[in-house]
N, C-alpha and C positions, 0 to 999 in steps of 0.2 A: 178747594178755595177757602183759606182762612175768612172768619166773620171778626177778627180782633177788632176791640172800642176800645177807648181811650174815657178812662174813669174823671170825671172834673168833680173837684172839691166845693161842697154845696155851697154859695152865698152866705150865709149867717157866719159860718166858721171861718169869715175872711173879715165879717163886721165886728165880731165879739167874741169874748173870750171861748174857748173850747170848755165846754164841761165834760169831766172826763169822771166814769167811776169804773174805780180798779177794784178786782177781785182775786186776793191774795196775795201776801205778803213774806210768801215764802223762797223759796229755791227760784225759781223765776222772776216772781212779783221782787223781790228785794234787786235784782240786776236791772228787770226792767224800771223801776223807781227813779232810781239815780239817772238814767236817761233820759227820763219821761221829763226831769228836771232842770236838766240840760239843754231838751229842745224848748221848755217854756221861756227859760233865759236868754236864748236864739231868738225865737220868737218878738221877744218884747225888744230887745236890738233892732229887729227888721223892722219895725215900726206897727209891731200888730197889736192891737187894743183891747190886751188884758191877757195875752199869753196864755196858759191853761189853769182851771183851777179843779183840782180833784180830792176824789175822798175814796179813800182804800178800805174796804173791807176784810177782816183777817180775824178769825175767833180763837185764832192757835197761839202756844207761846212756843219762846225760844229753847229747845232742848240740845242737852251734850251733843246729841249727832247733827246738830243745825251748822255748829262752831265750824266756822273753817269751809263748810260746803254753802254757807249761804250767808249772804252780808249781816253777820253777825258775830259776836264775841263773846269770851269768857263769863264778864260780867252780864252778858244779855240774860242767859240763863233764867229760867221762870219768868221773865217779862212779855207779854204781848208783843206781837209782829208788829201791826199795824202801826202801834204809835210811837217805837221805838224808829221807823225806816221813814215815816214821817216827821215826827218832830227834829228828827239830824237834819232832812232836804229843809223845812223851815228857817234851821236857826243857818244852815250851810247857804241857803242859795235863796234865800228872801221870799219863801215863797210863804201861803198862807191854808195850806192844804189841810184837811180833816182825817181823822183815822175814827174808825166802827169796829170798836173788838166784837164782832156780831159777823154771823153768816149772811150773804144776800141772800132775800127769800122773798115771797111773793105779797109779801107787807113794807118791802122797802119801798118809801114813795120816791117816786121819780119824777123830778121834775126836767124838761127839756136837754135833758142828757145828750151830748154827743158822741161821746166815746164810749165804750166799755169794753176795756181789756181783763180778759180772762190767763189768770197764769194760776190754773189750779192743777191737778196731777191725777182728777178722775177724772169717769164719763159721769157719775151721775154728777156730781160738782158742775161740770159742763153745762149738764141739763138742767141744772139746777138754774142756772142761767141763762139761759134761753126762755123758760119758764117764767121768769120775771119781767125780763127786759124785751120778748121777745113780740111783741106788740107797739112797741116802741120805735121812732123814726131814727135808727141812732148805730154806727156802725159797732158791730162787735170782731176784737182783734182777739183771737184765739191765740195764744203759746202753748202748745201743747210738746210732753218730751216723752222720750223713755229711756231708754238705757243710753245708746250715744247716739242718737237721731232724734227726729219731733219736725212738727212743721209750726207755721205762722201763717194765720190767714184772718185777710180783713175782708170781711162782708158787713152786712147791712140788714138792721131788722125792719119790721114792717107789718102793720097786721094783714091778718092772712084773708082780710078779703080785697087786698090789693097787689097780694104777690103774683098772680096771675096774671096779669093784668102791664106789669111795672117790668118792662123789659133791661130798663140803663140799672136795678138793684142787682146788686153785687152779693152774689151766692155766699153765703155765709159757712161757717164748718159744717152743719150740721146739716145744711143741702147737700155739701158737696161730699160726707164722711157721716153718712147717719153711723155706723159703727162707733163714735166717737162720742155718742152722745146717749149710746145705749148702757144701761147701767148693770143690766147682764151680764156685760163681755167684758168687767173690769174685774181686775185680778183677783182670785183665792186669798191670795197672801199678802195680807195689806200689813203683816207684824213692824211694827216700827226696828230698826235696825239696832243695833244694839251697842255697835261704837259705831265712830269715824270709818274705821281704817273699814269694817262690816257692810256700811253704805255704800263706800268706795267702789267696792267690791261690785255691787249692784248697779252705779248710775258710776258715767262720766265726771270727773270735776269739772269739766268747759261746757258741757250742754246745755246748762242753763243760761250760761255767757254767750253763747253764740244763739241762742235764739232769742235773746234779749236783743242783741244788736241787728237782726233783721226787723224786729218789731220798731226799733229805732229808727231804722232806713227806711219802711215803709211809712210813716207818721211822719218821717221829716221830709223826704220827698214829696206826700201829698203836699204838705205846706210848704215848702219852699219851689216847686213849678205846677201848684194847681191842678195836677192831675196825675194819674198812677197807670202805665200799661200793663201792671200785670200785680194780683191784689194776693198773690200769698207766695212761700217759700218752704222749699223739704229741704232739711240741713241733714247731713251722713256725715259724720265724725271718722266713720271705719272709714269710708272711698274718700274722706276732703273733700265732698262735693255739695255743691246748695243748687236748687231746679227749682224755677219760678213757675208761677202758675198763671200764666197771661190772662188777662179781660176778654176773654175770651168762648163765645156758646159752642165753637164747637169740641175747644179743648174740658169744660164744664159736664158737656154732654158723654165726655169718655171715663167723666165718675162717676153718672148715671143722673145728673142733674139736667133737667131740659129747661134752657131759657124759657118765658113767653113768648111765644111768635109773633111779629106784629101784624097787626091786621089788615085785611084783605081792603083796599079800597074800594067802595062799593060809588062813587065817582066814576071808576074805570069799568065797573060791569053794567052803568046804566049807560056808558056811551055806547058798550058794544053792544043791550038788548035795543036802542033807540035804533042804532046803526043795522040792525036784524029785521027790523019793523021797514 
């Protein structure tokens, strides 16, 4: 017998703007960008008050192998991510958003952050962020890829002396994929590719487009019907196939994630000891 819930979108993020902090500005973060920009503009149409305002962090610049695999160009070359993929959605779509040529680290201050979307391409990177934010009341949207597959998953940080406790929190990557956030099991060969055609070779050119647009569909459905039945996605490029990952403890429980159980009413064990008496 399924136990599925139905995820509802907290209160505040219906009264005022979304604060959203993006981490990365590359191969992902540059696809997810331009969307993230697109639902703010939706947003503010539908009559919501103040649409999203966000600040991307990205320490990297633009290299020859970037051109072409990732929303950049010719001339980007030696420029910074961050403020190149922000200042275009600025001046393109009205927005008023910040760029950090800086890593998130555990001196970034945080103030009431809502979002944070992660489009980095390790596990410690990953971790690197959870580490920060991860004591924070604020959902984390993982994009993670590899060669032609990757998933997307939105959970929910929280400090850990209420995880236990907080049954309706929404499993996060690194509950549901500790391997994912282990910095161990991240690849030997991290040499950067050496052309275009080299990378190619390595990573899909749509991977990071098709998991841009799940992260899209999950962020834009929360907000436009107020609740999500199922809070991540496995995208396979090889089979054409994408598998949601339902709101669900007992689908959670078969990646070794155990909800909190809710508690025993003890209402119901004094009727029965009264009723014994």
């Amino acid at each position: 017998m399924t136990d599925a819930i139905s995820h509802e979108i907290p209160a505040h993020m219906i009264q005022r703007p979304w604060k959203v902090l993006a981490v990365g500005a590359g191969g992902t973060g540059s696809a997810v960008l331009p969307a993230l920009a697109r639902l703010h503009h939706a947003m503010i149409e539908l009559g919501h008050p103040g649409g999203i305002e966000c600040t991307v962090y990205d320490d990297d610049t633009v290299s020859p192998t970037n051109v072409g695999r990732q929303g950049f160009y010719p001339n980007d070359v030696g420029s910074f991510k961050a403020p190149l993929v922000v200042n275009r959605l600025n001046l393109l779509m009205g927005t008023n958003w910040r760029a950090v040529t800086q890593r998130l680290n555990g001196r970034t201050a945080l103030f009431d952050v809502d979002v944070v979307i992660g489009c980095v391409d390790t596990r410690a990177a990953r971790k690197a962020i959870l580490d920060t934010v991860g004591e924070t009341h604020a959902y984390y949207l993982d994009c993670g890829n590899d060669t032609d597959r990757g998933q997307v998953v939105l959970g929910q940080t929280m400090p850990k002396s209420r995880r236990k406790t907080s049954r309706e929190r929404l499993p996060h990557v690194g509950d549901l994929f500790p391997d994912l956030i282990d910095p161990s099991k991240d690849a030997d060969d991290d040499t950067p590719s050496c052309s275009m055609a080299d990378a190619l070779r390595k990573q899909s050119l749509v991977i990071n487009s098709a998991i841009a647009v799940q992260a899209f569909n999950l962020l834009w459905t929360l907000f436009r019907t107020g609740s999500l039945k199922y809070s991540g996605v496995f995208v396979n490029l090889t089979t054409g196939r994408t598998n949601p990952i339902p709101i669900d403890p007992a689908v959670w429980a078969r990646f070794g994630y155990e909800a909190p159980r809710p508690k025993e009413k003890k209402a119901r064990k004094s009727r029965k000891s009264a009723a014994a008496h």
